[in-house]
C-alpha positions in Angstrom: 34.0 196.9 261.2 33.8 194.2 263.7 35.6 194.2 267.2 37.0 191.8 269.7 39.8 191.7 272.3 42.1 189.0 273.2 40.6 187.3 276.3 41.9 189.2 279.2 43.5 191.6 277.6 43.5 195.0 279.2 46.3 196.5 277.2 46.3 199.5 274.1 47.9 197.2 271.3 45.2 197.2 268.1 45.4 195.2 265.3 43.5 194.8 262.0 42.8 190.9 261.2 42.1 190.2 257.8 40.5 187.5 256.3 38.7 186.9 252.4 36.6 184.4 253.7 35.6 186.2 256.6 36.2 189.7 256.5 38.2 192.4 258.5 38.2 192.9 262.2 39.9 195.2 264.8 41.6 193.7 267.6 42.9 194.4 271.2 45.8 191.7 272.0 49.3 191.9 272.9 50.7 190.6 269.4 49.6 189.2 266.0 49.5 185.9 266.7 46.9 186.5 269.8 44.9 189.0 267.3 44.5 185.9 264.8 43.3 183.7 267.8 40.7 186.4 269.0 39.6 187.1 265.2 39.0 182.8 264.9 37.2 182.9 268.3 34.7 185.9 267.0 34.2 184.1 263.2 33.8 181.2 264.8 37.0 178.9 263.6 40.3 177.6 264.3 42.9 179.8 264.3 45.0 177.1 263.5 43.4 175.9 260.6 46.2 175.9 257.5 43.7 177.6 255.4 42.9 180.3 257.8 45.9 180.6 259.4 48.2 181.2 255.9 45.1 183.5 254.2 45.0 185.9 257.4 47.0 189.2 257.2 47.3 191.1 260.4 48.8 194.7 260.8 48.6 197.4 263.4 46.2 199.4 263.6 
């Protein structure tokens, strides 16, 4: 499984970011919406792309 972390993110919060198109990927980030952006950054696409956005599930890891 991938990794990333949140840009500047020093803090213990992991999350799981799911995605079909792209995959599955833990997280460091401060909350769910910041683990979506950080997941977008490492695949490469917006995070605010409808398609992306509504198809990702995020939980805690």
């Amino acid at each position: 499984m991938s990794r990333a972390t949140y840009e500047g993110y020093r803090g213990g919060k992991k999350w799981i970011v799911e995605n079909p198109r792209f995959g599955r990927v833990r997280v460091a980030a401060p909350d769910e919406t910041t683990a979506m952006v950080a997941a977008a950054r490492l695949w490469r696409t917006k995070w605010t792309a409808i398609d992306f956005y509504t198809s990702c599930v995020v939980s805690r890891a």
